[in-house]
C-alpha positions in Angstrom: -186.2 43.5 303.5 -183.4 43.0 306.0 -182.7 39.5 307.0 -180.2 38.7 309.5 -177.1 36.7 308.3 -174.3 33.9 309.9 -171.5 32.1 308.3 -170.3 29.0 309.9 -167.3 26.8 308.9 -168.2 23.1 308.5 -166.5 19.9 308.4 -168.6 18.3 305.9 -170.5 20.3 303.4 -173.0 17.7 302.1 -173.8 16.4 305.8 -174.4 19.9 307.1 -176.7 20.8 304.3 -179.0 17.8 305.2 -178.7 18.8 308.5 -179.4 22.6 308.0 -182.3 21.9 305.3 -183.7 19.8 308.2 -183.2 22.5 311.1 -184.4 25.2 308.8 -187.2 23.5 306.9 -186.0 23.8 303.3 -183.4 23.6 301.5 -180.6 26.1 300.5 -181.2 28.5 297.6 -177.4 28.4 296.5 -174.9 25.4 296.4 -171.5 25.3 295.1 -170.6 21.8 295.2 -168.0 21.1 298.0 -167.7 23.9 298.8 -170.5 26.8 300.1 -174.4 27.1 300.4 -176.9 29.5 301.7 -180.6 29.4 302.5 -182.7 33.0 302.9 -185.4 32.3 305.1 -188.1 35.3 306.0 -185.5 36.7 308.4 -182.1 34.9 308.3 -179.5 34.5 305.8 -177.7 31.7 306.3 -174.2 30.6 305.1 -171.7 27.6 305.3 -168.5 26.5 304.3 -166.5 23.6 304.4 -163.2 24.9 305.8 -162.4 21.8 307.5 -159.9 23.3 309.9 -162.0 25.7 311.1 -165.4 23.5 311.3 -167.7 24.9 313.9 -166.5 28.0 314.0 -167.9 31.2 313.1 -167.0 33.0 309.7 -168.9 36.1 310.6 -172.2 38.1 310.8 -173.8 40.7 309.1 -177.3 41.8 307.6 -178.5 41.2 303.9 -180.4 44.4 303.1 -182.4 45.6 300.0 -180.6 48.7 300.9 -177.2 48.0 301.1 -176.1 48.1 297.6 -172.4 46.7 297.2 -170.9 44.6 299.8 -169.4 46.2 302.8 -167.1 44.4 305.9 -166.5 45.9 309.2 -164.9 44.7 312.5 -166.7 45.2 316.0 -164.6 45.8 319.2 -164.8 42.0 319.7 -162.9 41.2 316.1 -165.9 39.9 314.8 -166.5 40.8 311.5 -169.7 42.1 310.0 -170.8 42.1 306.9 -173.8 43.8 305.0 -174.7 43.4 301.4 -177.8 43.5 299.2 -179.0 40.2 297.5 -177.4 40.8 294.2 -174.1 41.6 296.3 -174.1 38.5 297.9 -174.5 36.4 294.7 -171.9 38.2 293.0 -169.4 37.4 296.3 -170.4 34.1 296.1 -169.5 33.2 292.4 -166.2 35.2 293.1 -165.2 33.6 296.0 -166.4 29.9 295.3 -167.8 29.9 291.9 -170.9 29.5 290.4 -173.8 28.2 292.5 -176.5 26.4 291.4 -180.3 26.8 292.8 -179.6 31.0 293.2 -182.8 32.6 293.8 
């Protein structure tokens, strides 16, 4: 499965995912406290972090693909980056970046 996938910055981490759980219709399969969650719907992969100076912003894209294997980053002509990872990749990233998550699925 590929599954398209956006990281925003937010403000407020436990506001936005009561928000987001409400705009999505569930809630997210991976929470670090204070820090990061993501929800996999059937086709988006979606990720937030509170980065307070950078709320609203985007983080970057990307795809989450079965395929993908390891984690990979690129930059478009626009300076966005793009990222594409499998699953496993992704939950590996997460604990290294933010620690474990609770809820992973």
């Amino acid at each position: 499965m590929k599954r398209f996938h956006i990281a925003l910055a937010v403000r407020d981490l436990a506001v936005s995912i009561d928000d987001y759980s409400v705009r999505l219709g569930c809630a997210p399969n991976a929470v670090v406290a204070g820090r990061y969650a993501m929800w996999r719907t059937d086709l988006l992969n979606f990720s937030i972090s509170q980065t307070q100076e950078r709320a609203g912003q985007l983080r970057h894209i990307g795809f989450e693909d079965d395929d993908a294997g390891d984690f990979s980053s690129t930059t478009d002509v626009n300076s966005i980056e793009w990222e594409s990872f499998s699953a496993r990749a992704q939950e590996e990233r997460i604990a290294e970046m933010y620690g474990a998550a609770t809820g992973s699925s």
